[in-house]
DRENVORO-10666 format. One record per atom (N, C-alpha, C): residue number from 1; residue in three letters; atom name; x, y, z. Coordinates in nm, 3 decimals. Atoms other than C-alpha are relative to their C-alpha. Example, Ala and Ser with C-alpha at 12.3 -4.5 7.8 and 13.67 -1.06 7.14 Angstrom:
2
 resi resn name    east   north      up
    1  ALA    N   0.089  -0.119   0.000
    1  ALA   CA   1.230  -0.450   0.780
    1  ALA    C   0.090   0.120   0.000
    2  SER    N  -0.082  -0.119  -0.006
    2  SER   CA   1.367  -0.106   0.714
    2  SER    C  -0.077   0.109   0.073
//
This chain:
152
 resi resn name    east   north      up
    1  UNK    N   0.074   0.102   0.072
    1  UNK   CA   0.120  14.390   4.427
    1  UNK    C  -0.029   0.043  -0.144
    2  UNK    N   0.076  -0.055   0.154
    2  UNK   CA  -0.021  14.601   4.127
    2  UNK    C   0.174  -0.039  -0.106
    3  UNK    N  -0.162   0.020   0.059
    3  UNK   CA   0.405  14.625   4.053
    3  UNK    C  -0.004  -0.117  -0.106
    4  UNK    N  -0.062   0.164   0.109
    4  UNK   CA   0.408  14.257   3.939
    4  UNK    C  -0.109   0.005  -0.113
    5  UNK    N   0.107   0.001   0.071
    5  UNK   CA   0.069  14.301   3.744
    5  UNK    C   0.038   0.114  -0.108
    6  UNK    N  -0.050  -0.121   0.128
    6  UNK   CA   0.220  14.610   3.518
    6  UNK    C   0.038  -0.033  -0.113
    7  UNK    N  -0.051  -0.011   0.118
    7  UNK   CA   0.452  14.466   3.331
    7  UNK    C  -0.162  -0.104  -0.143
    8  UNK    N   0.098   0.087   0.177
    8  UNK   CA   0.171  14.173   3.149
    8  UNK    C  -0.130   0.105  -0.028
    9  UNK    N   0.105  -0.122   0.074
    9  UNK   CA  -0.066  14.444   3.139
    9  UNK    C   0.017   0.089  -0.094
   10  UNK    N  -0.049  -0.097   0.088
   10  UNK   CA   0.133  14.711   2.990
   10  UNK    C   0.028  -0.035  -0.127
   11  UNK    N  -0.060   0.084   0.098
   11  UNK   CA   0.258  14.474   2.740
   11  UNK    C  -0.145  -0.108  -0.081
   12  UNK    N   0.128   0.078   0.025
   12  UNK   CA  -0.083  14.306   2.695
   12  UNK    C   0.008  -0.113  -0.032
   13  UNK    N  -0.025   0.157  -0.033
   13  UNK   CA   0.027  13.972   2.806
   13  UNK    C   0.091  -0.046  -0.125
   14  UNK    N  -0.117   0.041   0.078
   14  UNK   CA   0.337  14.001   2.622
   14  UNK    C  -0.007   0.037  -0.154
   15  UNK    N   0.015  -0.072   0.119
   15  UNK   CA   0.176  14.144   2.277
   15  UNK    C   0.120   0.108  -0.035
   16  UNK    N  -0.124  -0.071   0.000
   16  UNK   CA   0.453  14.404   2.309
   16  UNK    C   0.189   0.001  -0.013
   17  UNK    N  -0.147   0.072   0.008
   17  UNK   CA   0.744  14.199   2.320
   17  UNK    C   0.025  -0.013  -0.145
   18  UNK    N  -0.036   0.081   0.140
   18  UNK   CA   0.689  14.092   1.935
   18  UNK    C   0.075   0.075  -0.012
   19  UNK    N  -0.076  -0.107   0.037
   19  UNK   CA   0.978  14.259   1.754
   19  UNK    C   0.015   0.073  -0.114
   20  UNK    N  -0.021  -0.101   0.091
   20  UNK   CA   0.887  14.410   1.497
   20  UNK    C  -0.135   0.083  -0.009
   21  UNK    N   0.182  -0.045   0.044
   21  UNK   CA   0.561  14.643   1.478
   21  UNK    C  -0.085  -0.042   0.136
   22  UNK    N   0.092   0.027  -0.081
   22  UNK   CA   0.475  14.589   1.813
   22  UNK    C  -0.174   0.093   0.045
   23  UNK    N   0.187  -0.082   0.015
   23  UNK   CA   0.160  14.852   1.823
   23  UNK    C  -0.081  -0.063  -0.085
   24  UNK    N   0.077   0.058   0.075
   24  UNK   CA   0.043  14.700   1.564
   24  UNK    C  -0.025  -0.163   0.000
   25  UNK    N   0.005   0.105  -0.053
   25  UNK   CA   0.081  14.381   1.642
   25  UNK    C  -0.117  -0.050   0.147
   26  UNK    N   0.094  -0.044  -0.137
   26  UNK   CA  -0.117  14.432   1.997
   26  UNK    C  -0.103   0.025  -0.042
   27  UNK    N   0.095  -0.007   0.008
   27  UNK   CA  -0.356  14.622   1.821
   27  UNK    C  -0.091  -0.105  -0.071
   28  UNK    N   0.017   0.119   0.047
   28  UNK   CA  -0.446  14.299   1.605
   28  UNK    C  -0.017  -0.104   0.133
   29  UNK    N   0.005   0.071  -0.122
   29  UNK   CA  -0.418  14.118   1.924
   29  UNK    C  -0.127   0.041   0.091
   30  UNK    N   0.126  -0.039  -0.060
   30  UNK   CA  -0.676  14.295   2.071
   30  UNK    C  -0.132  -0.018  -0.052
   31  UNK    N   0.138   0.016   0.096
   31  UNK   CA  -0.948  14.236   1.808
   31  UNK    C  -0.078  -0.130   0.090
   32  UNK    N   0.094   0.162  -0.062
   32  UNK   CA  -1.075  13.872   2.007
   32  UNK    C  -0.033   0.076   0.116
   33  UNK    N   0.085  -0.041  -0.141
   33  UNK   CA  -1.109  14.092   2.337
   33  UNK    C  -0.108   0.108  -0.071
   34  UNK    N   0.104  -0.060   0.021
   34  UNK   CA  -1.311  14.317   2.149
   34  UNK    C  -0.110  -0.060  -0.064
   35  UNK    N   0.118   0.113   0.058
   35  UNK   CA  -1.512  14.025   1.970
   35  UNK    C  -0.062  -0.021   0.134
   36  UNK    N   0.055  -0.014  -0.044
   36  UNK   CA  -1.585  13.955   2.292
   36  UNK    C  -0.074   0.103   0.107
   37  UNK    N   0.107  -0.107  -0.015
   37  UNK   CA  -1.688  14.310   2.474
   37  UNK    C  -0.060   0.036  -0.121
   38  UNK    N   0.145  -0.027   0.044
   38  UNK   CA  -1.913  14.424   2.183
   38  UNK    C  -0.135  -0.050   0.023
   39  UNK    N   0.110   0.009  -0.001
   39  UNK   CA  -2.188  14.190   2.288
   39  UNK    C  -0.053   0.077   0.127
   40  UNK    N   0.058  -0.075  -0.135
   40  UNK   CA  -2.168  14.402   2.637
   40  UNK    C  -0.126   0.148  -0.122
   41  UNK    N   0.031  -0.140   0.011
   41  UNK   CA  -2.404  14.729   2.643
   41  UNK    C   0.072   0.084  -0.028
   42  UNK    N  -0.133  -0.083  -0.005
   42  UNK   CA  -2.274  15.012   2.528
   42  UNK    C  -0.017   0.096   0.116
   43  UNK    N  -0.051  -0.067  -0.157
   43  UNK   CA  -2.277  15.164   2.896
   43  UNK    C   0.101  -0.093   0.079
   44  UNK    N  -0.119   0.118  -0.013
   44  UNK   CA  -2.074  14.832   2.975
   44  UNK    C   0.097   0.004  -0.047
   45  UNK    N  -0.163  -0.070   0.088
   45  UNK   CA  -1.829  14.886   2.700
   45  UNK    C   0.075   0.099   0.033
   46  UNK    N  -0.076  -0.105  -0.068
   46  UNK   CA  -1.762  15.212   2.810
   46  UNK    C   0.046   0.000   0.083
   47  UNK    N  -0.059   0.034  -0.107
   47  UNK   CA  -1.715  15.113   3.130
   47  UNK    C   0.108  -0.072   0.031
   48  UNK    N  -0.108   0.026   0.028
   48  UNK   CA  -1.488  14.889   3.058
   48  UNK    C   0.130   0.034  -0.049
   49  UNK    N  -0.085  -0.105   0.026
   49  UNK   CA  -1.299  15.086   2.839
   49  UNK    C   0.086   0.088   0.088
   50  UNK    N  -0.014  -0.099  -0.076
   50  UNK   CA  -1.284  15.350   3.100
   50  UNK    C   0.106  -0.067   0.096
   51  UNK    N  -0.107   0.077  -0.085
   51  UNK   CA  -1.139  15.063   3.330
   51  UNK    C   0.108  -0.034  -0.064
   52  UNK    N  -0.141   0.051   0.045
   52  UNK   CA  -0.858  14.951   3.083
   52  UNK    C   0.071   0.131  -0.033
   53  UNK    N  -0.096  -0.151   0.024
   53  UNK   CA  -0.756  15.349   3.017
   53  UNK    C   0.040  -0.001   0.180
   54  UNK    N  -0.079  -0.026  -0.119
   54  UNK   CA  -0.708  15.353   3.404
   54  UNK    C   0.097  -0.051   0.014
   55  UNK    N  -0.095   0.128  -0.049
   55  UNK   CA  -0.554  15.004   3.476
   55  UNK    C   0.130   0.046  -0.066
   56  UNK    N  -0.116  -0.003   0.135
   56  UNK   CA  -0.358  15.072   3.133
   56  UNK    C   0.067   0.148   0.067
   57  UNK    N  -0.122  -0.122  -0.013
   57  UNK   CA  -0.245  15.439   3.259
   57  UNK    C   0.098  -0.022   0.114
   58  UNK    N  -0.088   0.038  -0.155
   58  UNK   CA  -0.111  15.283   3.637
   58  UNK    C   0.071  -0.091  -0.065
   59  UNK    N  -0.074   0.121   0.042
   59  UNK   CA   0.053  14.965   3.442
   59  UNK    C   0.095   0.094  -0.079
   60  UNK    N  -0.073  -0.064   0.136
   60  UNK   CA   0.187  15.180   3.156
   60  UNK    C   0.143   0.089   0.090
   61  UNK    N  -0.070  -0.102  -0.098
   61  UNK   CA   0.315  15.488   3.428
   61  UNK    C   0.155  -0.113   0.063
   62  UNK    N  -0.085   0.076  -0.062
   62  UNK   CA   0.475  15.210   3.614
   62  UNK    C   0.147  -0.077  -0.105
   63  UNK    N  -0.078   0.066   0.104
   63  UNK   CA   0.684  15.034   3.297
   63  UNK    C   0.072   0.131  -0.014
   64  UNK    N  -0.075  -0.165   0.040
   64  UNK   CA   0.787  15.418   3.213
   64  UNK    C   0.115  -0.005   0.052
   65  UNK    N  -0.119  -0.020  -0.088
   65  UNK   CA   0.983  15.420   3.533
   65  UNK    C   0.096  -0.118  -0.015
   66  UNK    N  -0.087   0.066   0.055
   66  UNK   CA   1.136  15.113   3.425
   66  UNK    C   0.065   0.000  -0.140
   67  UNK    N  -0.031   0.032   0.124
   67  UNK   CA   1.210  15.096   3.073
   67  UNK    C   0.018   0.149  -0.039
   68  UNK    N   0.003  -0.074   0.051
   68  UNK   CA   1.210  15.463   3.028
   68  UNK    C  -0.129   0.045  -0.083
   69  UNK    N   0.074  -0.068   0.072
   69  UNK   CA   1.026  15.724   2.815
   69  UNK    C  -0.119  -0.028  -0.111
   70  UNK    N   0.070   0.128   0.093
   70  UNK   CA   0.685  15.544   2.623
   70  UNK    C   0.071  -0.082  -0.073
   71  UNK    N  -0.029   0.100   0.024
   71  UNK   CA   0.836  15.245   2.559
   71  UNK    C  -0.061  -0.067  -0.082
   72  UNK    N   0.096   0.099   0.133
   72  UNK   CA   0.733  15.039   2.235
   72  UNK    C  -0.048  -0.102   0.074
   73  UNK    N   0.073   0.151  -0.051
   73  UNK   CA   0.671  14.755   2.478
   73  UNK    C  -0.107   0.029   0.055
   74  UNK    N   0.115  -0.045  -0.061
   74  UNK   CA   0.387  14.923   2.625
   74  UNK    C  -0.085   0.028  -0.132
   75  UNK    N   0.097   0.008   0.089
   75  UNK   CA   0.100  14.835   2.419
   75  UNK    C  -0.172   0.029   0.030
   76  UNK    N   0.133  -0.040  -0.053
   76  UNK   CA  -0.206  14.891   2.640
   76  UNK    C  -0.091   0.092  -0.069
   77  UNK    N   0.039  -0.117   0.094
   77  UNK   CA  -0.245  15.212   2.456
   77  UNK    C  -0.051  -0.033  -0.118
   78  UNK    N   0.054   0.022   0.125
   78  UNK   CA  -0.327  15.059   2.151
   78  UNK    C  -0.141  -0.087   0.050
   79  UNK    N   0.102   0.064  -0.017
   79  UNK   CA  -0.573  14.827   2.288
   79  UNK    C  -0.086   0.093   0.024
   80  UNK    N   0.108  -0.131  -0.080
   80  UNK   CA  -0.770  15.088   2.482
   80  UNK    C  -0.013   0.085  -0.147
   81  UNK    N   0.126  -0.090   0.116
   81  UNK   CA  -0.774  15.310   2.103
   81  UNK    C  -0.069  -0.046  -0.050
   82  UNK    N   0.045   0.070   0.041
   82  UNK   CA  -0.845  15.002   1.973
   82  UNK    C  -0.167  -0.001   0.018
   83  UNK    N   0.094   0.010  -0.070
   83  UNK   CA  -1.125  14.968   2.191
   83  UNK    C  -0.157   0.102  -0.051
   84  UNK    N   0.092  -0.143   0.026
   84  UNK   CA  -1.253  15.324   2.142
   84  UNK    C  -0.029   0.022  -0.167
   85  UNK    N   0.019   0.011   0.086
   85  UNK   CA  -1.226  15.328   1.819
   85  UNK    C  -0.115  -0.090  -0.099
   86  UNK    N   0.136   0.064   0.009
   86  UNK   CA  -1.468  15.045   1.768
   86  UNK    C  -0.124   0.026   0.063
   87  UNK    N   0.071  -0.083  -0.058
   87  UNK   CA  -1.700  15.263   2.005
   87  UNK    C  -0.146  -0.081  -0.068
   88  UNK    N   0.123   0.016   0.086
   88  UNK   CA  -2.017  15.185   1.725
   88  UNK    C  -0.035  -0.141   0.016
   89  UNK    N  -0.021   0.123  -0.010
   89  UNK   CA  -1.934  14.806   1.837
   89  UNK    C  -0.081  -0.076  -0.136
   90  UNK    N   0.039   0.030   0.094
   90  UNK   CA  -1.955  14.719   1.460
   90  UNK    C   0.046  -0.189   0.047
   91  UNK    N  -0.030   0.188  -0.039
   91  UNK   CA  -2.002  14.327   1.398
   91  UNK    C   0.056  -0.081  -0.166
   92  UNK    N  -0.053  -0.001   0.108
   92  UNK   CA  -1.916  14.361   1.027
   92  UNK    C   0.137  -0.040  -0.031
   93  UNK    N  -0.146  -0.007   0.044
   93  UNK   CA  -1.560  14.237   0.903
   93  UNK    C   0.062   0.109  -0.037
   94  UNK    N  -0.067  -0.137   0.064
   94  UNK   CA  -1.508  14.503   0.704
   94  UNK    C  -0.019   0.138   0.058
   95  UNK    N   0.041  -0.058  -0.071
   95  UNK   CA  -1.616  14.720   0.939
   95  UNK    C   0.097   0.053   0.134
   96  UNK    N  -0.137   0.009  -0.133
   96  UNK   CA  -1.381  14.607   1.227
   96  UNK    C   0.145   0.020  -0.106
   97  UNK    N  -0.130  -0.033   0.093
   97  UNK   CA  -1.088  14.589   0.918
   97  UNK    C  -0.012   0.189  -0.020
   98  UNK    N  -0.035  -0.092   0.016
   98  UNK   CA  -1.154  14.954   0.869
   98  UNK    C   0.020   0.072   0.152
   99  UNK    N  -0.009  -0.075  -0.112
   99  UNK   CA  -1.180  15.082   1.231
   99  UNK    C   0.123  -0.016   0.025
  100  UNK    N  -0.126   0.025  -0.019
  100  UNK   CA  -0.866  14.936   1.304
  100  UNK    C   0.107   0.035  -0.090
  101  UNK    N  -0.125  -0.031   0.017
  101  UNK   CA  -0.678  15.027   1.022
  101  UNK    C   0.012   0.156  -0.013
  102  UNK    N  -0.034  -0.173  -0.073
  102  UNK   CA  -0.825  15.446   1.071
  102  UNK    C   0.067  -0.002   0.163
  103  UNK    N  -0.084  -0.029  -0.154
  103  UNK   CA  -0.688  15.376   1.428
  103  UNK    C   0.131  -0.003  -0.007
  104  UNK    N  -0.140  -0.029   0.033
  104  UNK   CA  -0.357  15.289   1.342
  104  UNK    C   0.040   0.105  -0.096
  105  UNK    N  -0.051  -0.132   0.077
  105  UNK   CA  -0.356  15.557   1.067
  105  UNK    C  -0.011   0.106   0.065
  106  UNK    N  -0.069  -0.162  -0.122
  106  UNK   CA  -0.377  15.855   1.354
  106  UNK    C   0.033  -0.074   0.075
  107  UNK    N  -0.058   0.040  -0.091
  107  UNK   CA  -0.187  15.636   1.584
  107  UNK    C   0.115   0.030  -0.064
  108  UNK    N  -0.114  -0.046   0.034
  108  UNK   CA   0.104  15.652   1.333
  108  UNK    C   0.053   0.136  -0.023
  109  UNK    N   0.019  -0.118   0.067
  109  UNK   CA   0.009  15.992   1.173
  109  UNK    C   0.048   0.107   0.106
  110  UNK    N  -0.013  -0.063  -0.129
  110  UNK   CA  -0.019  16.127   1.501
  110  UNK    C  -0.106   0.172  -0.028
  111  UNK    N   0.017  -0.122  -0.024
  111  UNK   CA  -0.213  16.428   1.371
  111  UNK    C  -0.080   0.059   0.115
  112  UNK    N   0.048  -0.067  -0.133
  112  UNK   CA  -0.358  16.689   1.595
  112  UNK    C  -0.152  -0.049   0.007
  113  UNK    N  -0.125  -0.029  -0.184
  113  UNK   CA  -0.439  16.670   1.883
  113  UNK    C   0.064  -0.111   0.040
  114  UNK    N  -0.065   0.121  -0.064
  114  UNK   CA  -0.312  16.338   1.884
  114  UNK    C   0.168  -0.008   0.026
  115  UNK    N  -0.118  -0.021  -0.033
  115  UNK   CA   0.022  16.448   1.801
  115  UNK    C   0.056   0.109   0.158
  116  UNK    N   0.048  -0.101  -0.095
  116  UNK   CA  -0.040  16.724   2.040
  116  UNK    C   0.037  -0.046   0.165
  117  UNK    N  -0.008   0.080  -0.113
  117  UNK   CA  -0.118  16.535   2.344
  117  UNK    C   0.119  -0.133   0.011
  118  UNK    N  -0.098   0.067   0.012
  118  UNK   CA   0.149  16.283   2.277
  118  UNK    C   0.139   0.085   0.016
  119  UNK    N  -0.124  -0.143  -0.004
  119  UNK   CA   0.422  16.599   2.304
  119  UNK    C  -0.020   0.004   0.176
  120  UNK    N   0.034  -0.044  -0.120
  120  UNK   CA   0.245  16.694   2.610
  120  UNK    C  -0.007  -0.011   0.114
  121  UNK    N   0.044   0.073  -0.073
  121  UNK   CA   0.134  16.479   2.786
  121  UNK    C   0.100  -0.098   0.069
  122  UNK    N  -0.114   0.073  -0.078
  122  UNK   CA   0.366  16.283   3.048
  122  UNK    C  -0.070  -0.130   0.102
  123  UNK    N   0.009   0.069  -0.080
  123  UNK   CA   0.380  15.967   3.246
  123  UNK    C  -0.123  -0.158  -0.061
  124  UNK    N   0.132   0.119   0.062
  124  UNK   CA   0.063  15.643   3.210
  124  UNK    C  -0.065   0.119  -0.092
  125  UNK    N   0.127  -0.047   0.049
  125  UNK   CA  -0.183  15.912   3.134
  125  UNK    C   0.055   0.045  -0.113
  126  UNK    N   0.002  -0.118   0.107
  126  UNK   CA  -0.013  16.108   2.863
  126  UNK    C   0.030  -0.158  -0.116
  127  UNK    N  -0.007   0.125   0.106
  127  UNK   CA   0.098  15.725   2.701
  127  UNK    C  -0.143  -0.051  -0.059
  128  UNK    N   0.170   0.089   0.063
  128  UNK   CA  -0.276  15.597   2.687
  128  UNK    C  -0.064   0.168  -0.088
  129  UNK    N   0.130  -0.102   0.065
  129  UNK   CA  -0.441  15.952   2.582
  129  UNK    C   0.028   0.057  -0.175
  130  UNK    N   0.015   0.013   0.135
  130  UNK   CA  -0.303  15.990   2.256
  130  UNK    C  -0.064  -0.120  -0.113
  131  UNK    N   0.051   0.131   0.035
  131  UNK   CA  -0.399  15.658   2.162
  131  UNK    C  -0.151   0.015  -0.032
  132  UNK    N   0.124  -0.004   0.026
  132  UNK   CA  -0.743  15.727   2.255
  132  UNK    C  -0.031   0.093  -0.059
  133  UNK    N   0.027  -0.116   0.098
  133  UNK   CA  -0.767  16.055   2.075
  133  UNK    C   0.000  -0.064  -0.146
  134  UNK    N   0.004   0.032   0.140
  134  UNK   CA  -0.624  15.865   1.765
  134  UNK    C  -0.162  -0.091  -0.043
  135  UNK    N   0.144   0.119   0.036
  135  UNK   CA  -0.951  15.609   1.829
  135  UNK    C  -0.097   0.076   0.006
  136  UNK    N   0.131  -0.040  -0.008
  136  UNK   CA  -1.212  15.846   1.901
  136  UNK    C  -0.014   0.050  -0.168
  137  UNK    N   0.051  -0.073   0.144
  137  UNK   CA  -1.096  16.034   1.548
  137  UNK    C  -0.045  -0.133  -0.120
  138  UNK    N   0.068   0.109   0.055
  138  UNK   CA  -1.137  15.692   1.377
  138  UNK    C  -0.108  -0.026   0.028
  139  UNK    N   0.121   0.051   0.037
  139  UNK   CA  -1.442  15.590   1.517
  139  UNK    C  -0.117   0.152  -0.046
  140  UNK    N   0.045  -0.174   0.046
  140  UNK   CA  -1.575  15.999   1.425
  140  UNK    C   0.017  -0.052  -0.158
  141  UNK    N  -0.013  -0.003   0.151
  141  UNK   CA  -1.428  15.863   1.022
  141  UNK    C  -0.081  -0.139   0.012
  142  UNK    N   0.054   0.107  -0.023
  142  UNK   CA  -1.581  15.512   1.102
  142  UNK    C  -0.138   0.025  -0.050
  143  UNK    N   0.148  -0.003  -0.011
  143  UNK   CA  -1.925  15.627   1.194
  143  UNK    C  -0.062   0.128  -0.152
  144  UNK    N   0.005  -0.103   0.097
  144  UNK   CA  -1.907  15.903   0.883
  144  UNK    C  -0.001  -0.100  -0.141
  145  UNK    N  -0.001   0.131   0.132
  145  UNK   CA  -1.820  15.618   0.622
  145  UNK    C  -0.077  -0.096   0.014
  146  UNK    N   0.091   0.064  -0.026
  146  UNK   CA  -2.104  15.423   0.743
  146  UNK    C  -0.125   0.080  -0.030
  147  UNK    N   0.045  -0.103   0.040
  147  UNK   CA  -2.336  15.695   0.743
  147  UNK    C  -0.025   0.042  -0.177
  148  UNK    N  -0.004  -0.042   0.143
  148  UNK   CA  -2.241  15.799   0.396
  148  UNK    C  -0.028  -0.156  -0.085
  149  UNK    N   0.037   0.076   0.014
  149  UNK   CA  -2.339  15.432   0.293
  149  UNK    C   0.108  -0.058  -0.094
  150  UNK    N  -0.109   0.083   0.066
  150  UNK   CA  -1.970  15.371   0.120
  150  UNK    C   0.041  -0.144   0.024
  151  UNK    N  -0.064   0.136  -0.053
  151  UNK   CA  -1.875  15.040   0.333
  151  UNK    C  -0.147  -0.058  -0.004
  152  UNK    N   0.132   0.071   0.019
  152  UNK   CA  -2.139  14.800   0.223
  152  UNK    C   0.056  -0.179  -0.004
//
């Protein structure tokens, strides 16, 4: 059963298919599900979160064995850094425009440990955990450029 549920998950209801820039594409796609979790708690958010890094590592794992070795069509991963990355559940435009575009800048960058764990790391889990590494270090530059009172 989960089988047939992989591929629109992994793909985040087809976000993955676009053809050009699909990570990025997805992760843009994901911004309305995160409009709507931020009004959760943030023990809710997390929780959630926590549930789309699972779902996303069994959906993702599963596409692997089809399509081969992280597959660009597997986009879950971006949602879920996405996710994390907005962690501070800012409600700001410019706020969400920067989280998202430090997430994609260590999603592409890959630096350590994101590159790291992306080497390393095998199967769902090792596809989603770089992702979220790249989002935790964004929302870590997020919550620092807020802080420092630059994004006004």
């Amino acid at each position: 059963m989960f089988r047939q549920a992989a591929r629109p998950i992994a793909t985040f209801f087809g976000a993955g298919l676009f053809p050009r820039a699909p990570g990025t594409f997805a992760t843009l796609a994901a911004i309305p599900l995160y409009l709507v979790l931020r009004k959760l708690s943030l023990p809710l958010y997390l929780a959630t979160v926590g549930k789309i890094f699972i779902t996303g590592a069994m959906a993702a794992g599963e596409m692997e064995n089809e399509w081969g070795h992280d597959p660009s069509r597997v986009v879950i991963d971006e949602v879920c850094g996405l996710l994390v990355s907005l962690v501070s559940r800012p409600s700001g435009v410019k706020e969400i425009a920067l989280g998202t575009a430090l997430f994609r800048l260590f999603d592409i960058l890959k630096p350590p440990p994101v590159g790291t764990l992306d080497r390393r790391l095998k199967g769902g889990f090792g596809i989603m955990a770089d992702d979220v590494a790249a989002g935790i270090m964004a929302a870590g530059v997020l919550f620092l450029v807020k802080k420092s009172g630059l994004l006004r």
